[in-house]
LUMTORKE-19840 format. One record per residue: residue number from 1; y, z negated, x of N, C-alpha, C in turn; residue in three letters. Coordinates in pm, 1 decimal. Layout:
REM residues N
{NUM; {Y; Z; X}; {Y; Z; X}; {Y; Z; X}; 'ALA'};
...
//
This chain:
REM residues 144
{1; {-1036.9; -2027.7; 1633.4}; {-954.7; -1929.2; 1565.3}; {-825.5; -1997.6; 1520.1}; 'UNK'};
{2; {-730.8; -1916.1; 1520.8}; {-577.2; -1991.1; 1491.6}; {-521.9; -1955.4; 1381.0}; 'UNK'};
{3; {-617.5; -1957.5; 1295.0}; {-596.8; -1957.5; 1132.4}; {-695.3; -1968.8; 1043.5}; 'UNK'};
{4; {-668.3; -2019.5; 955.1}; {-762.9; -2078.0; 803.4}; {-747.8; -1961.3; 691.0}; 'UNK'};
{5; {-854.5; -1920.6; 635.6}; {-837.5; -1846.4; 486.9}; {-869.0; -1889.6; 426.3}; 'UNK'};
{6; {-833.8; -1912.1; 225.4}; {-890.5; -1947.9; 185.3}; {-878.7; -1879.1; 38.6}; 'UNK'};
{7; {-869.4; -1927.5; -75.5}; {-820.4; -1901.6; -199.7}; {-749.7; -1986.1; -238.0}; 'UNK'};
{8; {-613.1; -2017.3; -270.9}; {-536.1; -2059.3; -326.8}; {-531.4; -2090.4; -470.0}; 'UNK'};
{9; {-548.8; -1957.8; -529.4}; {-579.8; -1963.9; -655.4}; {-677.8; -1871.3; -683.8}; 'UNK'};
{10; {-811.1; -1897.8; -721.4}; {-906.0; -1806.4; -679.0}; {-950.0; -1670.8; -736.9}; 'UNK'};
{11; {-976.0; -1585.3; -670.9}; {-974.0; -1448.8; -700.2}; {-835.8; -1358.0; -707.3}; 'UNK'};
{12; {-744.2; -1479.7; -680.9}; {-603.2; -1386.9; -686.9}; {-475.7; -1409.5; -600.1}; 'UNK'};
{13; {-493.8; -1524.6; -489.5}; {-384.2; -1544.4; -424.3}; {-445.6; -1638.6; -312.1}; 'UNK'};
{14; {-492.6; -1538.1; -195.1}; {-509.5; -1587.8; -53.8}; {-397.4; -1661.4; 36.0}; 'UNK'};
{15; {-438.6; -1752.0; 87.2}; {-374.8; -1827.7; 182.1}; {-406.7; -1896.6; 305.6}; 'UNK'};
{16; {-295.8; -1814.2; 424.1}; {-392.5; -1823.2; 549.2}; {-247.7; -1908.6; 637.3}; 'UNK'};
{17; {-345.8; -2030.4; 684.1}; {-224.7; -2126.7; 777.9}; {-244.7; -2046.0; 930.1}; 'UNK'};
{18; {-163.0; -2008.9; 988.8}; {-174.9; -2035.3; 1106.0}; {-91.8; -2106.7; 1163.1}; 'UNK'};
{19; {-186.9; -2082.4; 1307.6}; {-113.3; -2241.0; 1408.7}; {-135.0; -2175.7; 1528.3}; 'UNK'};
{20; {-78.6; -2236.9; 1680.8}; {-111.1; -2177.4; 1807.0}; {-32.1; -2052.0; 1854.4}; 'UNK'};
{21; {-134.9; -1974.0; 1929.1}; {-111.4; -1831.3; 1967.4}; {-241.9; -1754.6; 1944.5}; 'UNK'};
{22; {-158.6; -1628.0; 1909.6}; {-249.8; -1522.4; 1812.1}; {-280.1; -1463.1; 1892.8}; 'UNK'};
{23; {-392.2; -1386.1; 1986.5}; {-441.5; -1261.3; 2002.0}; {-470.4; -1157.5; 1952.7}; 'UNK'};
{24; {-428.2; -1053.2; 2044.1}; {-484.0; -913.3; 1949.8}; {-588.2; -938.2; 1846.1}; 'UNK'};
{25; {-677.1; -961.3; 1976.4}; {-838.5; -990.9; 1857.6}; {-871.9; -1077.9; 1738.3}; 'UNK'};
{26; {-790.6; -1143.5; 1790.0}; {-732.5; -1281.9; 1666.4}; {-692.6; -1210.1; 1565.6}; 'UNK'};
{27; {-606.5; -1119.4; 1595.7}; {-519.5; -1061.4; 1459.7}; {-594.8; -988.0; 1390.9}; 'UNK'};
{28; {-678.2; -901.4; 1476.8}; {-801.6; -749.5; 1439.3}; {-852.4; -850.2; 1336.9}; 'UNK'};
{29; {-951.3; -957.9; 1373.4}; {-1021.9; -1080.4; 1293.0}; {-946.1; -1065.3; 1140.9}; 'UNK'};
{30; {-835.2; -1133.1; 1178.7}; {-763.4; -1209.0; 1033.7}; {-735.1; -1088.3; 952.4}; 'UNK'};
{31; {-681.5; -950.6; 993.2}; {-676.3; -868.8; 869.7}; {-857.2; -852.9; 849.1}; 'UNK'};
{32; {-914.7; -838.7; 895.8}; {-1095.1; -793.2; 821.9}; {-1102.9; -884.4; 733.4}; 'UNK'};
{33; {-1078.6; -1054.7; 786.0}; {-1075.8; -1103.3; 653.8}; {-1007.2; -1092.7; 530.3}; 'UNK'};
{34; {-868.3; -1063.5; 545.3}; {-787.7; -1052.7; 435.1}; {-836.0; -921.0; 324.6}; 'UNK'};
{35; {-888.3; -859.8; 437.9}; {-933.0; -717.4; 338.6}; {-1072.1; -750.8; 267.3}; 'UNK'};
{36; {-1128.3; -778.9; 384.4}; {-1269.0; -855.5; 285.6}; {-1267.2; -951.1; 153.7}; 'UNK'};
{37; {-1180.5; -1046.4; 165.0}; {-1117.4; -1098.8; 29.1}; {-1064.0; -1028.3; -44.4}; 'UNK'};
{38; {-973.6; -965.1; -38.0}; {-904.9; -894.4; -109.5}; {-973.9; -839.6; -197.3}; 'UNK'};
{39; {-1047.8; -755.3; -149.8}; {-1130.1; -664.5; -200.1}; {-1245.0; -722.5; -322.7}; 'UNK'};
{40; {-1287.6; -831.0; -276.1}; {-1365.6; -919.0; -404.5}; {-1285.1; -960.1; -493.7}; 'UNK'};
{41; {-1137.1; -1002.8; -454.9}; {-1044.5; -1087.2; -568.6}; {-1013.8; -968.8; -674.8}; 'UNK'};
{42; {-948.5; -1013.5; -785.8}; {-907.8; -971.1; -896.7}; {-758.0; -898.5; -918.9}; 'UNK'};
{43; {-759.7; -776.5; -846.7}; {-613.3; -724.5; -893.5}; {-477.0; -784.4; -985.2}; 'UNK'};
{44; {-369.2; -839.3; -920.6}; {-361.9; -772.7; -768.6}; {-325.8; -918.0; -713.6}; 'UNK'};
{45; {-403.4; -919.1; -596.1}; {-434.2; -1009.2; -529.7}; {-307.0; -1047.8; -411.3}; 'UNK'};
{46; {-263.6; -1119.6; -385.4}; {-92.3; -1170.2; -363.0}; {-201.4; -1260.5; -209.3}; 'UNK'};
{47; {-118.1; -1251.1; -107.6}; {-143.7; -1344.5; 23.2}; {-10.3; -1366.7; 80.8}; 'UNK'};
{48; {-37.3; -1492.8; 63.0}; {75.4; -1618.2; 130.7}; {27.5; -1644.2; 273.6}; 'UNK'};
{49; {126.1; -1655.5; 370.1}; {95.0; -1663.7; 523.7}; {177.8; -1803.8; 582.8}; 'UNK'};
{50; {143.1; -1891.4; 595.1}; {201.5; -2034.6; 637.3}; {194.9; -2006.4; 741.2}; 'UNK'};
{51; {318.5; -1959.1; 802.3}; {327.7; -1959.5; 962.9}; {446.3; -2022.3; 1037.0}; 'UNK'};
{52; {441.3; -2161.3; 976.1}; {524.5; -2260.2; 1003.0}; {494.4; -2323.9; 1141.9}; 'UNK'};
{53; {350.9; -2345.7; 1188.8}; {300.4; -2411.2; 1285.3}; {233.8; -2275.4; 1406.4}; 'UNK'};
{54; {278.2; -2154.2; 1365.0}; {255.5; -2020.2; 1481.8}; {332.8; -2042.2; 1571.0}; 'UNK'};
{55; {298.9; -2050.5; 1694.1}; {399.9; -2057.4; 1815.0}; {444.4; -1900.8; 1855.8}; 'UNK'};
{56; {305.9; -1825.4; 1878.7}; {351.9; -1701.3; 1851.4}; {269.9; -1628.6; 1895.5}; 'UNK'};
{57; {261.7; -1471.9; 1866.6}; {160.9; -1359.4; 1872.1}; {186.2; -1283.6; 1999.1}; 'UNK'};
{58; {31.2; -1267.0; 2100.3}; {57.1; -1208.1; 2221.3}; {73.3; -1047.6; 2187.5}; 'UNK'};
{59; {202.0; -949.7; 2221.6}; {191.0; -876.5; 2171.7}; {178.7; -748.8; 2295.5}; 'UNK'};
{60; {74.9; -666.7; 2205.0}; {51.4; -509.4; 2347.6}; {55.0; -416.7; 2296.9}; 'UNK'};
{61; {2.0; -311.4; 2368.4}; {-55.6; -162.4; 2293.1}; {-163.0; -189.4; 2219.8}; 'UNK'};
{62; {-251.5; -301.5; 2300.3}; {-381.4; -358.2; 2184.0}; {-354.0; -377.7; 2081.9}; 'UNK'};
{63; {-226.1; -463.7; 2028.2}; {-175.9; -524.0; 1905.9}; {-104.1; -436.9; 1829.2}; 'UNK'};
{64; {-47.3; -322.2; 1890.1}; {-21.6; -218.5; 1780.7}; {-64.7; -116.1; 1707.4}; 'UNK'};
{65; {-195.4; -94.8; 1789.0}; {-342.6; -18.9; 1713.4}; {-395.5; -123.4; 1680.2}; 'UNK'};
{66; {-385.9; -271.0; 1663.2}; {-498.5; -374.1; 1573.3}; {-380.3; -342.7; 1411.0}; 'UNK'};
{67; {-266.1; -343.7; 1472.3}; {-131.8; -329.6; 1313.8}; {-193.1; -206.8; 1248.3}; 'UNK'};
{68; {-229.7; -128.8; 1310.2}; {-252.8; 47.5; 1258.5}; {-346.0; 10.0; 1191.0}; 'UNK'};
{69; {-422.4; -57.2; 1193.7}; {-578.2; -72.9; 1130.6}; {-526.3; -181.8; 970.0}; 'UNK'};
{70; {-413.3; -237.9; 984.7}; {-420.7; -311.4; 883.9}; {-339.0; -200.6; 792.8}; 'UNK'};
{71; {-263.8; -101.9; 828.7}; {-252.3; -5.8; 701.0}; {-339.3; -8.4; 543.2}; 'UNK'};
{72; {-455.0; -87.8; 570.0}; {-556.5; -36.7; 431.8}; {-509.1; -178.3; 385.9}; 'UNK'};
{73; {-429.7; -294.7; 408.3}; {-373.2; -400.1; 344.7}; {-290.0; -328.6; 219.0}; 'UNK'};
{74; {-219.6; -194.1; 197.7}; {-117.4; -139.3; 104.1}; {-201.9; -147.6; 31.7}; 'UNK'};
{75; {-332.2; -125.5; -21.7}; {-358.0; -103.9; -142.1}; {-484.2; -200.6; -193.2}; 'UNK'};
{76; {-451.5; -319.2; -105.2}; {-530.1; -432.2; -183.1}; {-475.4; -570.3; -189.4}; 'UNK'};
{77; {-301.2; -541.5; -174.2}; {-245.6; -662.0; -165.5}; {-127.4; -615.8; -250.5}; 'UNK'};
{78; {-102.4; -708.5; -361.4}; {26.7; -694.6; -398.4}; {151.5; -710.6; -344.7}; 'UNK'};
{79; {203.5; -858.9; -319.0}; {268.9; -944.6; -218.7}; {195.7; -960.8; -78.2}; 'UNK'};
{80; {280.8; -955.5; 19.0}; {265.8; -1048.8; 147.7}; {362.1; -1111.0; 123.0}; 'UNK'};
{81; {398.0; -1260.4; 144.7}; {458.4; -1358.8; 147.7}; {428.5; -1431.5; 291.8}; 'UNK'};
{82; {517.7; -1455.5; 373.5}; {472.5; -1527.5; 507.8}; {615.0; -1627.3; 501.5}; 'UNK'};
{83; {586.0; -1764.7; 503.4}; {639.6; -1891.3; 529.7}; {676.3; -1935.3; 663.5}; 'UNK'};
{84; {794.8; -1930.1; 690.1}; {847.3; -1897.9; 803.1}; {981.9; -1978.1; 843.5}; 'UNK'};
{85; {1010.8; -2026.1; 942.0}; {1126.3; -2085.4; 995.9}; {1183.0; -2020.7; 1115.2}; 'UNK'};
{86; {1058.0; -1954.3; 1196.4}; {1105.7; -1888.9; 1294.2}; {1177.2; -1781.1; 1348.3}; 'UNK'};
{87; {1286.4; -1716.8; 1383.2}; {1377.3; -1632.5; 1373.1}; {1265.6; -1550.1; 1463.5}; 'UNK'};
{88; {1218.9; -1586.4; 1581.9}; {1130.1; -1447.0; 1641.1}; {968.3; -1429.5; 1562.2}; 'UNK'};
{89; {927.4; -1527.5; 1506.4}; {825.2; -1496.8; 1405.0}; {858.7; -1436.0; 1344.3}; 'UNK'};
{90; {1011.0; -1454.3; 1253.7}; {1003.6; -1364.6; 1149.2}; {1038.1; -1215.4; 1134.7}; 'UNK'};
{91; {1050.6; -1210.2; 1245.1}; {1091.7; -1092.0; 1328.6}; {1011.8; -1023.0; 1328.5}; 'UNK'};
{92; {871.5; -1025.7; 1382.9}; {714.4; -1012.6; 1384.8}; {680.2; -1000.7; 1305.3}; 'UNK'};
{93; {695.7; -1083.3; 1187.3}; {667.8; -1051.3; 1042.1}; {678.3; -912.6; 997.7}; 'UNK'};
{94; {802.3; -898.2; 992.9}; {858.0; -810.7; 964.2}; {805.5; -679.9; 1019.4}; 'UNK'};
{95; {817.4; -681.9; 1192.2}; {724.6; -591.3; 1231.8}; {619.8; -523.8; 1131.0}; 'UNK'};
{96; {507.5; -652.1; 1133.5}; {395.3; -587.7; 1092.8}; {399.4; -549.6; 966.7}; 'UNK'};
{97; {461.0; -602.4; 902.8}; {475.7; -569.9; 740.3}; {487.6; -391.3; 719.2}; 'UNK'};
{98; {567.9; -362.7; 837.4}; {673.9; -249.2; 871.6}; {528.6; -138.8; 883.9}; 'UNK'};
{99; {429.5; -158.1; 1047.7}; {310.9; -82.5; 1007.6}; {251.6; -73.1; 916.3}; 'UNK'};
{100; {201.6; -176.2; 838.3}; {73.7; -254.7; 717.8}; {145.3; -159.8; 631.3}; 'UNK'};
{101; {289.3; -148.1; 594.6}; {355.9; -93.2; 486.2}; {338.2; -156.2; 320.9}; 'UNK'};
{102; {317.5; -267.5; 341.1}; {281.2; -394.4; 274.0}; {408.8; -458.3; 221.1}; 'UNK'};
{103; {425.8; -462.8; 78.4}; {548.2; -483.1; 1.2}; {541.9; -676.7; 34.4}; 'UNK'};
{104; {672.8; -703.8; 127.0}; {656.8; -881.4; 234.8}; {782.8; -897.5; 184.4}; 'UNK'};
{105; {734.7; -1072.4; 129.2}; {917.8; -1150.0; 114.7}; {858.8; -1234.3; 282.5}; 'UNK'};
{106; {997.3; -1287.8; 294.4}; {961.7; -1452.7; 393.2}; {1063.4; -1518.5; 272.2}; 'UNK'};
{107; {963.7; -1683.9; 300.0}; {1099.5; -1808.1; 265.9}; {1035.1; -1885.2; 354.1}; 'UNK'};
{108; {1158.8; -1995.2; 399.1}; {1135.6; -2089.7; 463.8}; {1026.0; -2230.0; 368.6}; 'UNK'};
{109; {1057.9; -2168.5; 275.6}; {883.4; -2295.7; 237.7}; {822.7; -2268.1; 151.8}; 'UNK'};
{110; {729.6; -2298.7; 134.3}; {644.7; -2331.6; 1.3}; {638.4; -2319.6; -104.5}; 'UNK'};
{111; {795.4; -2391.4; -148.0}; {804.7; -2378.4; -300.6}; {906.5; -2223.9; -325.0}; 'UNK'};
{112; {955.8; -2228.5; -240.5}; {1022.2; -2078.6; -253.0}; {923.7; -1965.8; -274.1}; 'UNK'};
{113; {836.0; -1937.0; -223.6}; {701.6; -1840.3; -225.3}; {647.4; -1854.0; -378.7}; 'UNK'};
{114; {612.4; -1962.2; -410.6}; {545.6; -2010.4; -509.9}; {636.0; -1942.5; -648.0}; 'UNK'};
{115; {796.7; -1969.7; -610.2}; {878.3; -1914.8; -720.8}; {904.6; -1789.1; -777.4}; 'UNK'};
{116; {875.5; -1743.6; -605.2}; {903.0; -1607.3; -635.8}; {775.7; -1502.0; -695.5}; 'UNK'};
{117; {639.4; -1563.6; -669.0}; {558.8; -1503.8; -718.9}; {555.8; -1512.1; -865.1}; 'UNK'};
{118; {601.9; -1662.4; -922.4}; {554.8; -1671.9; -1067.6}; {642.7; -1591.9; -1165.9}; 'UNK'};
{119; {772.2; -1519.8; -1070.5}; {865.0; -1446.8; -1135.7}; {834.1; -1270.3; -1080.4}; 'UNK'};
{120; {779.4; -1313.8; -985.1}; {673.0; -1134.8; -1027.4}; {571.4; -1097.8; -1029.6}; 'UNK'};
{121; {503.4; -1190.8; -1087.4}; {326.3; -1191.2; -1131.6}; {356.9; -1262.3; -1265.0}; 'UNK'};
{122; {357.2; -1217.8; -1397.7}; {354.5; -1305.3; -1510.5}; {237.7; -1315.2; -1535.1}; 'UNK'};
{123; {105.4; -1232.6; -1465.7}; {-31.3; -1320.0; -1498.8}; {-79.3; -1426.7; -1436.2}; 'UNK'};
{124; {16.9; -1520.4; -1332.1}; {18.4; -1625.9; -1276.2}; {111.2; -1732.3; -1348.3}; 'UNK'};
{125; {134.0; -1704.2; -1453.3}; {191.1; -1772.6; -1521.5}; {158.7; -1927.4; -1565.2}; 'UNK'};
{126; {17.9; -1910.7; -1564.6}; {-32.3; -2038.2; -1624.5}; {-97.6; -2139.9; -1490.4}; 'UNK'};
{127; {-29.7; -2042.9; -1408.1}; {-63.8; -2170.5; -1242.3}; {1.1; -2311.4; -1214.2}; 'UNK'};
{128; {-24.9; -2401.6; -1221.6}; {80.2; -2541.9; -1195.2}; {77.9; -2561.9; -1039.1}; 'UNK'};
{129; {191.2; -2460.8; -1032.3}; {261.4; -2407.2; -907.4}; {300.3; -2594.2; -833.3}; 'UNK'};
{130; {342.1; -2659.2; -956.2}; {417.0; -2789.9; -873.3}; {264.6; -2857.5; -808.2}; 'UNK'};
{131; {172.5; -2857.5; -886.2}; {78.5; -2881.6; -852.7}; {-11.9; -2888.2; -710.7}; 'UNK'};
{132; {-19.8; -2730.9; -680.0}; {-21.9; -2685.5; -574.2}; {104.0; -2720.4; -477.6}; 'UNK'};
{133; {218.3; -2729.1; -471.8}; {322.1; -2783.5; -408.9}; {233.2; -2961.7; -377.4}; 'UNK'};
{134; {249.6; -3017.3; -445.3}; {217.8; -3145.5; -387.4}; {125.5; -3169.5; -303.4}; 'UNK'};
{135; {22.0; -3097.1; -349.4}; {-130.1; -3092.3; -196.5}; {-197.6; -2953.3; -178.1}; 'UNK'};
{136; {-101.7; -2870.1; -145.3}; {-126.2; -2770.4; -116.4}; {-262.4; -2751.2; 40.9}; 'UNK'};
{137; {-240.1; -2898.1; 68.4}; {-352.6; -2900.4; 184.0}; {-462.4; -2795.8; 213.2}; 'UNK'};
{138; {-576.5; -2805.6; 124.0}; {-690.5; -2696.4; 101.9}; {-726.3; -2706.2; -41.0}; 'UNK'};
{139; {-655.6; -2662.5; -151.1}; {-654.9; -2685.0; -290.2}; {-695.0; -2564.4; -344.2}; 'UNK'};
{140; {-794.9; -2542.5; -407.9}; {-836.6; -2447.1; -456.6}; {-810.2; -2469.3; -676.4}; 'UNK'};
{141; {-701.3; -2347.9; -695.3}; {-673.0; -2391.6; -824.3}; {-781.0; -2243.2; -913.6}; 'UNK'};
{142; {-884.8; -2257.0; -1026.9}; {-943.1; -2152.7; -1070.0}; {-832.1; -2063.1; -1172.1}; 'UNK'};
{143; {-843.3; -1960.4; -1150.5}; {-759.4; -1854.6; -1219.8}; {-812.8; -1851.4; -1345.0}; 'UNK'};
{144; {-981.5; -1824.7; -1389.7}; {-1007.3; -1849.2; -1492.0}; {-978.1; -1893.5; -1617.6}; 'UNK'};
//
């Protein structure tokens, strides 16, 4: 599979790396998970998309009824945030954001995402955002 989920900060801010090339089915996959998380985390639940290392998504008629299906992302995601350098990724981004109808920034890194959430989530306030910046690797920070 050509992406990782995990909790970032747990119960409230998913984070999924991808890498490679995406398939339809690949994609069908990764929203079930996002919704499946979502849905356990703690309102309102924010997902960051590291798609720094995506080469890129095979795209069809398959892939635009797998987008139709992620429509039910509007009402269990606050933010989409997708981390991005790529001008035709982010393009794609955008796309899907566009079906999903999913309120999406892009920044080109990390700490930009990180900023912009802590300035529109003030119940993430007490996250040590730099923290997560330094080994953001597979860091799980408790919200608790």
């Amino acid at each position: 599979m050509p992406h990782t989920l995990s909790w970032l900060v747990d119960d409230r801010v998913l984070m999924t790396r991808f890498h490679g090339v995406i398939t339809s089915g690949e994609l069908g996959t990764f929203i079930e998970e996002v919704l499946t998380r979502a849905r356990t985390g703690t309102p309102m639940v924010h997902h960051i998309s590291d798609s720094v290392a995506l080469e890129r998504v095979e795209f069809s008629l398959s892939t635009a009824r797998t987008l139709l299906k992620g429509r039910q992302l509007v009402n269990e995601l606050g933010w989409q945030i997708d981390i991005n350098r790529n001008p035709i990724n982010k393009m794609f981004a955008g796309i899907i954001s566009q079906f999903a109808g999913v309120r999406t920034r892009t920044f080109p890194t990390l700490q930009e995402a990180f900023r912009f959430l802590s300035a529109n989530d003030t119940t993430l306030s007490h996250v040590d955002w730099e923290a997560l910046l330094d080994s953001h690797k597979d860091i799980t920070i408790s919200f608790r």
